[in-house]
N, C-alpha and C positions, 0 to 999 in steps of 0.2 A: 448313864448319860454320855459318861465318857465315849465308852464304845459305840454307841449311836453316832457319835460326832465322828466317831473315826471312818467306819463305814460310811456316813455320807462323805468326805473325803475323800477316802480310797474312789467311792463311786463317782465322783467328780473329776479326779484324777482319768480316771480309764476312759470315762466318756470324752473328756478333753482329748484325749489320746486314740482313737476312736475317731472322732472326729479329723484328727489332721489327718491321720492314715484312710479317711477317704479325698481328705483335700487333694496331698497327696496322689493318689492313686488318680484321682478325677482329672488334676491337669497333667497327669503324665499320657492319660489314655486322649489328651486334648491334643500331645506333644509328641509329634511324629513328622519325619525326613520321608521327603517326598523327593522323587526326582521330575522335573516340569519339561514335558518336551514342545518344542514349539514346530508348527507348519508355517511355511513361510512361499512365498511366489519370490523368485530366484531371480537374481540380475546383479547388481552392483555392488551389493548391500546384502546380499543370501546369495550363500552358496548350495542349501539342502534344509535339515531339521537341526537343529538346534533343541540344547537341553540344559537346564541349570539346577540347582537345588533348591528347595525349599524349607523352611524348619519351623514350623507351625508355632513354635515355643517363642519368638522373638520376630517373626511375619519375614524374615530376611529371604530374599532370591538372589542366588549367586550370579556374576556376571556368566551370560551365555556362553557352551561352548559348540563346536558346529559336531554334530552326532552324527551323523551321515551325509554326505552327497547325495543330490538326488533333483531331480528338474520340476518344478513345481509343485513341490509335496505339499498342497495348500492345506488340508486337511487327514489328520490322523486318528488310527484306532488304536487300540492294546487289547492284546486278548487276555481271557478271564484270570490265568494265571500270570501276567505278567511276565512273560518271556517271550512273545513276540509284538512287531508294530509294526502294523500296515499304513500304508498312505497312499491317498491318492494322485497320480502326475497329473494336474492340471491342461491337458493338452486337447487340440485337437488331431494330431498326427503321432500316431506311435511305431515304429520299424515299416515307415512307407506307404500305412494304411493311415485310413482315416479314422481314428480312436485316440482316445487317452489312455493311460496305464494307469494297475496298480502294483504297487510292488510291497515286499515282503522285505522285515528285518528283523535278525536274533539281537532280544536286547540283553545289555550286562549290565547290570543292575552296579558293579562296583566302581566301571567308567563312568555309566549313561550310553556309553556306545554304543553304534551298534551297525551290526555286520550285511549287511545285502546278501539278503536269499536267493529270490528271483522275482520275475516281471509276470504280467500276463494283461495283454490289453483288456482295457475297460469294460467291454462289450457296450461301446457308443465314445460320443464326443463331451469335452471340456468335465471327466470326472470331478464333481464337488464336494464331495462326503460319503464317508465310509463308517460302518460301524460293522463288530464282531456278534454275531449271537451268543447266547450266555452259555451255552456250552462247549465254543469256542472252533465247533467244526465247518464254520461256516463265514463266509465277509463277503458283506451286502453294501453295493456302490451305487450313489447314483448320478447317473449321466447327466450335464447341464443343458450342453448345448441341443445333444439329440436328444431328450428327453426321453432317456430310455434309464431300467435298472437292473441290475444282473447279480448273480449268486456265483460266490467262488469257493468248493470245497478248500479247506487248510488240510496238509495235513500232519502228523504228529511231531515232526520237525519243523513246521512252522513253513513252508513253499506251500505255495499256491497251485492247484490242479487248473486245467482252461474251465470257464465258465459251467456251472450246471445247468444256467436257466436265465435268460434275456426277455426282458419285455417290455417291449416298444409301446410309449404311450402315443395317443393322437388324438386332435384336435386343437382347440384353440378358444381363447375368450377375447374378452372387448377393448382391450389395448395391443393395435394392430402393430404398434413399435415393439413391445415387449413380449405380449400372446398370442402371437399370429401361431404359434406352433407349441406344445409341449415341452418343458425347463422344468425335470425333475430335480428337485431341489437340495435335497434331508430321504434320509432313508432311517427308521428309527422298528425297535422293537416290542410292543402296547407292555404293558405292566405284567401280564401273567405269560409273557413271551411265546404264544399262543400268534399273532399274530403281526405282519410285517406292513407298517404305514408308508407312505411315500407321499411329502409335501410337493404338490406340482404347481412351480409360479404360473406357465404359461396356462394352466387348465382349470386354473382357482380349486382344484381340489384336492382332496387327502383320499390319497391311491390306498384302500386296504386288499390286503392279500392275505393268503395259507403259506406257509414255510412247510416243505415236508422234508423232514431229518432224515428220511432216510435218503432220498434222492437228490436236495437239493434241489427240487423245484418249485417254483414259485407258482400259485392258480390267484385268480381274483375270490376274494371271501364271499359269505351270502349277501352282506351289503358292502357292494365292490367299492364305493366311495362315498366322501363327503364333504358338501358344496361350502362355500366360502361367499361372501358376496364378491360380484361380479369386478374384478379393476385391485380386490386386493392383494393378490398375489404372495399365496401361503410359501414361505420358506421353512422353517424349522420346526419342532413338535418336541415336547418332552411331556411326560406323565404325571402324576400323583403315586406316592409313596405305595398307595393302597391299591393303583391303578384305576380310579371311581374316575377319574377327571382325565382331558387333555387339554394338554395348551397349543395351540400357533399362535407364531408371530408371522406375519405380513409383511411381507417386504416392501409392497407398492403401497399400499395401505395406512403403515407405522401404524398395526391393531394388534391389540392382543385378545384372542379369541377362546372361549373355555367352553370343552365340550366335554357332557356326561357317557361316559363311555358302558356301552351293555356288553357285558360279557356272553350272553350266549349268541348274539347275531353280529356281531363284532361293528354294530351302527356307533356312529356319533351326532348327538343330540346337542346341537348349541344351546346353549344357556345365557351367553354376555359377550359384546365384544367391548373393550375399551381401545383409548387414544394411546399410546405412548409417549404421543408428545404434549408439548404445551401446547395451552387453546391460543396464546397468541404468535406461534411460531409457524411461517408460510413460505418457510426458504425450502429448497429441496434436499431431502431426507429418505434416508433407505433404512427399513429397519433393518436389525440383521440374527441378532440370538436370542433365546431365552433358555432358564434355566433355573431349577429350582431349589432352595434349600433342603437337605438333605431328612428336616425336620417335617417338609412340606406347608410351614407358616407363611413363608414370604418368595414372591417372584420375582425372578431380575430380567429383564429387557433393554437391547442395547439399540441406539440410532447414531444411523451413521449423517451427520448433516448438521444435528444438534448436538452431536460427539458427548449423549448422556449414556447414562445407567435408569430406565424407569423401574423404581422398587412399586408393588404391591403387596398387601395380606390378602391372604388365603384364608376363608371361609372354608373350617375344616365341613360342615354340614352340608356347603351347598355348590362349593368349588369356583365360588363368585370372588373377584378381586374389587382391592377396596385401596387406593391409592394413599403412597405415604412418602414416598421425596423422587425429587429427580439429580442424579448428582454427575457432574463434568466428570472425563473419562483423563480427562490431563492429557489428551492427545484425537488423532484426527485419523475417523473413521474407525471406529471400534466397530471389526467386523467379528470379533469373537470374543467370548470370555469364559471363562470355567470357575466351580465353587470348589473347594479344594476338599477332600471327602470328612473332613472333621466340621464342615459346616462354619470355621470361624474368618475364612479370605476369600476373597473375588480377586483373580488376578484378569485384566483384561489387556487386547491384543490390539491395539492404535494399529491398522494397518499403512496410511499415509502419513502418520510421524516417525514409525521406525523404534516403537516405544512399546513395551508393555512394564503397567503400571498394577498394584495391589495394593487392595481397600481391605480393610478390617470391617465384618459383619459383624453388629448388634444382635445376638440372638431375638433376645426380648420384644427390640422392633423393627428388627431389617433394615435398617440405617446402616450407610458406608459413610467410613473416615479413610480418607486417604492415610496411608504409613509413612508416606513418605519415601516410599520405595518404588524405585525406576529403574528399569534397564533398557539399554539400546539392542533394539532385534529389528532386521532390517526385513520392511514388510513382514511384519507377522501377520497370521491368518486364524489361527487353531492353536489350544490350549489342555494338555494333556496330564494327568497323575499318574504320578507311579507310585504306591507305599511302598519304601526300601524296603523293610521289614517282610514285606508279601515279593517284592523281585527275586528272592535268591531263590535258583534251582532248587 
């Protein structure tokens, strides 16, 4: 008897023991230094990109420091390994021409710094957003004003080749102030990175295209697009984990939109759109991001007007959203925000208070609590991760 006791003991002992060593282990792999870089539109208050730290263990972000100089890096990318960052010059006018730039920087992961490569105009006017493809030989922009998007070879040091491939969209929808012409919006890469989207406000549609690796060109796919209703004015797109779903958000609209995405004819099949805002809110409001937890349970949606966050669940079966809070942004015109890649903050970018602020996400139900955490960043735009850990050469 004796011995039986002892053994369930010792067995009690190890499993106690066991168990912290995954506790443990569970919040250290939660507990990771991020570096946060911010895009920012330049004047009094910015002078370029801006970068601070983050530390997942305590929600803390350091005060900003300025990372590079640079004229309306309103929007940034990082490429797959974390050594370099592109961003977009917000412009219409680039060395005399009529274009914006993008430009190229080596980042140091031990600053945040980081060093200016070189330029290469945008191939069109007012660039608004840029992403890197996943294998990193490639940054795809897309043009506002002239509603155009272009392909830029990188190469192994991180500079920019001139453009592979430019394509001018054209026509127009039913808001003669806003869609008299083409406003390419979001340039994004579908799930099995197979193919290249492009949200166009002025054309209410989702531009899909072919990426070909080896040349850098861009062709229109077998199903070249997909319609939006008429006035809503698609801006951003991000995917499902699995790649089964996509989401737009609307910028004229404030909707959020979910479509079944088929993998062999590269269509998108709406399923739902919903409100982001309140049914009794009638002031003017622009929506402006969306973005999804890393789990793919819950979706975030930001309004600039009603300066919220709209949380939904995700309907892992049907990729249908099912509304669950609206929370103040503690600042004016949240035109960006990012989820930090452990899934547990949302730090969002106040562009007209000068503010970006970070919420603690509920796994369980997608619910944000303010931290209590604020910093001043003058016009922020864009919200970016770096894991320390993955930045070193």
């Amino acid at each position: 008897m004796r011995f039986r006791s002892s053994v369930k003991l010792v067995c009690a002992a190890l499993t106690a023991l066991l168990l912290v060593s995954l506790s443990a282990n569970a919040d250290s792999a939660l507990s990771k230094q991020f570096l946060v870089y911010f895009g920012t539109f330049t004047g009094a208050k910015s002078k370029g990109i801006y970068v601070s730290r983050f530390d997942t263990a305590t929600g803390k972000l350091s005060a900003p420091a300025l990372a590079a100089k640079s004229v309306n890096p309103s929007f940034v990318a990082i490429d797959p390994n974390y050594h370099f960052l592109f961003a977009v010059n917000e412009t219409d006018l680039f060395n005399g021409q009529a274009s914006g730039a993008l430009s190229a920087f080596k980042l140091d992961a031990a600053t945040g710094k980081l060093a200016f490569l070189n330029q290469q105009p945008s191939g069109g006017t007012g660039p608004c957003h840029v992403t890197v493809d996943p294998g990193g030989k490639y940054v795809l922009v897309a043009n506002y004003d002239s509603g155009s998007v272009a392909v830029f070879p990188v190469r192994t040091n991180g500079f920019l080749d001139p453009a592979s491939s430019v394509i001018q969209h054209h026509g127009s929808s039913i808001n003669r102030e806003r869609q008299a012409g083409p406003h390419a919006h979001c340039v994004a890469m579908d799930g099995a990175n197979h193919r290249v989207l492009v949200c166009d406000l002025g054309l209410d549609k989702v531009m899909i295209y072919r990426l070909n690796e080896t040349s850098g060109a861009l062709t229109p796919d077998e199903t070249p697009w997909a319609g939006l209703k008429p006035g809503s004015g698609p801006r951003h797109i991000t995917f499902s984990p699995d790649g089964r779903y996509a989401y737009v958000i609307s910028e004229m609209g404030a909707t959020l939109t979910v479509f079944v995405c088929n993998p062999e004819h590269g269509a998108l099949n709406e399923v739902q759109t919903v409100s982001t805002l309140p049914e009794d809110f009638h002031k003017k409001n622009k929506a402006a991001e969306v973005a999804l937890l890393p789990s793919g349970k819950f979706i975030y949606a930001s309004n600039r007007g009603d300066n919220s966050l709209a949380v939904f669940a995700v309907d892992e079966s049907s990729g249908r959203l099912t509304f669950v809070e609206r929370q103040s942004t503690r600042g004016k015109t949240p035109r960006c925000f990012a989820i930090d890649p452990t899934g547990q903050y949302l730090i969002v970018a106040n562009q007209d208070s000068d503010n970006v602020v970070v919420f603690r996400i509920n796994a369980q139900t997608g619910r944000l609590t303010w931290t209590g955490q604020t910093i001043k960043v003058g016009q922020p735009v864009c919200v970016s991760f770096v894991p320390l850990e993955s930045a070193t050469p």
